[in-house]
Structure formats: structure tokens, C-alpha cells
N, C-alpha and C positions, 0 to 999 in steps of 0.2 A: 402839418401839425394836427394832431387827433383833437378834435372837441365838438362836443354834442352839449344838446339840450336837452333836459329831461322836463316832459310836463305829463299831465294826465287829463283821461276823461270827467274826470272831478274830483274833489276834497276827501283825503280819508282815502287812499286807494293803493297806497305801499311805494309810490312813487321816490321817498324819502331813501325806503329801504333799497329798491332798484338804485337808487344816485348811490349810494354809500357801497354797492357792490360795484358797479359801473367803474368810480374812480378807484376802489381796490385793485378791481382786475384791470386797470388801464395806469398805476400807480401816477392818477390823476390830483392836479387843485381842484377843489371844490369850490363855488361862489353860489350864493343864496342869494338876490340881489335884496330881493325885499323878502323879510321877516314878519311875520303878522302872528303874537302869539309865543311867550318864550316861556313859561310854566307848563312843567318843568325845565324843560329845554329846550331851547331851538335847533331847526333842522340841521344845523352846521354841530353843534355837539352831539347830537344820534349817527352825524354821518361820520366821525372820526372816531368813535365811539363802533359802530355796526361794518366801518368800512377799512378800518386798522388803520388809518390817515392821518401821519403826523402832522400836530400843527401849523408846521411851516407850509403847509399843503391847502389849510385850510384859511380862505381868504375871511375879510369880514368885509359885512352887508353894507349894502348902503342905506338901505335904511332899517331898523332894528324896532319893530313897531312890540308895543306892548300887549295888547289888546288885540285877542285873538276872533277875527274879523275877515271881512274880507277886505283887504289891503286897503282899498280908498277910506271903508270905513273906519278901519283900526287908524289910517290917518290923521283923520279930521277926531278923533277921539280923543288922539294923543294930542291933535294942536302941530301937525306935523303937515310939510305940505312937498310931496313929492315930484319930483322936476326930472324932466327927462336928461338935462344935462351931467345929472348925477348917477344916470344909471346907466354909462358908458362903458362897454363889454371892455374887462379888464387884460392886459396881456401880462403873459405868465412863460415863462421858458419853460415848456414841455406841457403835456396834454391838459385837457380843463373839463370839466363838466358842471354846468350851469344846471340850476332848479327854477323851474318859476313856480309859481304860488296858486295853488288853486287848481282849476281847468284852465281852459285853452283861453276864454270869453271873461274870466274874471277881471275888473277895473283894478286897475293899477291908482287910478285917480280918478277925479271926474271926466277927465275926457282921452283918457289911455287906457285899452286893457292889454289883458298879458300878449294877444296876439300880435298887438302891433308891437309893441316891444321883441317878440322875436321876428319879426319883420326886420325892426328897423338890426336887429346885430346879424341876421344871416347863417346864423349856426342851423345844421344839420340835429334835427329835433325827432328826437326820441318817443312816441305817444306810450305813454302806459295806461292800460284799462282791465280794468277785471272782465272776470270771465263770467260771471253772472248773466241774469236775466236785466236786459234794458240795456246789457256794452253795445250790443247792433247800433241801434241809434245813436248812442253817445259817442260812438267811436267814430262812425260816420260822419256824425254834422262836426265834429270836432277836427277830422281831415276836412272837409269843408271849408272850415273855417281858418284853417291854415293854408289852403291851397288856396284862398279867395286872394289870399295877401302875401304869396308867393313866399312863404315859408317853405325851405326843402325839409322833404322827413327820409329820416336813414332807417325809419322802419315802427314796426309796434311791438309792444312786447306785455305781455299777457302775465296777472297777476292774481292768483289765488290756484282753486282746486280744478281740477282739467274740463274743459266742453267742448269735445271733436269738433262741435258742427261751429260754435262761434269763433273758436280760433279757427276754421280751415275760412268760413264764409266770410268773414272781414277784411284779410288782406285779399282775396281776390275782389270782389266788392273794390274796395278804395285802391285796388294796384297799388300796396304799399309789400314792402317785405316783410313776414312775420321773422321776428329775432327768438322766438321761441315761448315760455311759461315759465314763470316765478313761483313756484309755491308758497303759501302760506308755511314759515319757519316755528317751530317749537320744540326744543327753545331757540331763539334768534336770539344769535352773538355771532360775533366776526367768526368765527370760524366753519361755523355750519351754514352763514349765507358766502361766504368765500365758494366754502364747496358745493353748494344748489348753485353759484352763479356759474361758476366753472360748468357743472354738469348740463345745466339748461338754457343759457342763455349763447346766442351763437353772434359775437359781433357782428357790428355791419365793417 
């Protein structure tokens, strides 16, 4: 059964838009588990929305935080207090792609971040990182940091306008597979990331 984890080297980095082509091209569920942040929308309505993903596809979160934060904080804002028992990897008849929230290191609560969490489910984790100035390191300690905690990754996959030398020098560096470059879409709608994902992204 196909299922991956999609996270990124940080907040803001198109990770959303990758999930939403990801489960397109893999006519995948989608699960958000936690939500931090639903003005205008949360990431489960961009991804059925950007990803052509009927809603029987589209799972709901476990927790659906208001306050657009970083998860422990949007928690304790809301009054809302998140428990690992609730945030048990969902099973689905046919393929799944999981998002987590943030980067790799961001708390899930006060004493969980997102890394242990894909520890504790085991899914085959997707890194997405732009291709800017500063992904070297981000990318880097963020394998790191997944390999500390024996997280498997199926690869990285590069998000914005092209850099030969950070996409060649990264996955050799961290021995991960490069899945290929995302471009930045304009206009971005299902149909134009359907066709950049097809053209440039090469599953694992």
C-alpha cells in the first residue's frame, strides 16, 4: 500500500501544494492530522481544491486548531490539549498521504514534536525544501533530525525557481534520493499543478 509523509524544511515552503499534487497523481486520502490556522482555509480544503480530490478522499484532522500558531501554541490558545492517542495514523483502503505541520522540529505540544510523531507512525517521509539560499542547512539538520529517530525518507523534493548546485549538492550530502523540482505555479489550479507535477516530479 503506497503512503508517504509529506513535511518540510519550514513554514510557508509550498509543502501544501506538493500534498495536493502528490495525492492527485497517486489518486490518494489525504490526512492533515493537526491544523493550526483555518482563515481562509485549511490545508485539507487547498488540497482538494489544488489536488482534484474528492471529498470522500479527504479525511478530517484530529485536531482543527483555530489560531494560526505553532501547533502547541494554537493549542493552549484555543484551550485545547493534544494527546498522542488521538493522533493514531488512520487506515484507509488505498493509498494516503499525511502532512505535518510546520518543519520537521516543530512541537506538536509541550513535550511532542512533529519528528516524533513520524517516528512513532513509520510512514516513508517526503522532505520538501526550497531551493533558495539557507535550504543547505535546513535541509541538512532536518535529515538529521529524522534520521536521529529512525524516520525512513523516500526522498526530497525541491520547491521553487531552479539552483544546479543546491539540488545536485543535497541529496548527495544526506544520501537521500532527489524526486526532482516544483516550480513555483502561476496561475496555480489543478490543472497546471497536475501538469508541473507529472512533468517534474519523479516518484519514489
Amino acid at each position: 500500500m503506497t503512503r508517504f509523509l509529506v513535511t518540510g524544511t519550514d513554514t510557508d515552503i509550498g509543502k501544501t501544494v506538493f500534498a495536493a499534487g502528490l495525492a492527485g497523481a497517486l489518486g490518494a486520502y489525504y490526512w492533515k492530522p493537526v491544523q493550526a490556522g483555518v482563515d481562509p482555509e485549511g490545508d485539507k480544503e487547498t488540497v482538494a481544491r489544488l489536488g482534484g480530490i474528492p471529498k470522500t478522499h479527504i479525511l478530517p484532522e484530529a485536531y482543527r486548531l483555530r489560531t494560526p500558531a505553532s501547533p502547541h501554541l494554537a493549542a493552549r490558545i484555543d484551550g485545547v490539549e493534544v494527546c498522542l492517542d488521538k493522533l493514531t495514523l488512520l487506515q484507509v483502503e488505498g493509498p494516503l498521504v499525511v502532512e505535518g505541520a510546520g518543519g520537521v522540529l516543530v512541537p506538536v505540544s509541550e513535550t511532542l514534536l512533529m519528528a516524533d510523531l513520524f517516528a512513532y507512525w513509520q510512514l516513508p517521509v517526503i522532505l520538501c525544501a526550497r531551493t533558495a539560499l539557507g535550504t543547505i542547512n535546513h535541509s541538512l539538520l532536518s535529515i538529521e533530525a529524522l534520521r536521529s529517530r529512525g524516520v525512513p525518507l523516500a526522498g526530497i523534493a525541491f520547491i521553487g525557481d531552479p539552483h544546479e548546485e543546491n539540488e545536485r549538492i543535497i541529496p548527495q550530502l544526506a544520501k537521500v534520493p532527489s524526486l526532482g523540482r516544483l516550480p513555483r505555479l502561476d496561475p496555480l489550479d489543478a490543472i497546471s499543478l497536475k501538469a508541473a507535477f507529472a512533468e517534474n516530479i519523479r516518484l519514489p
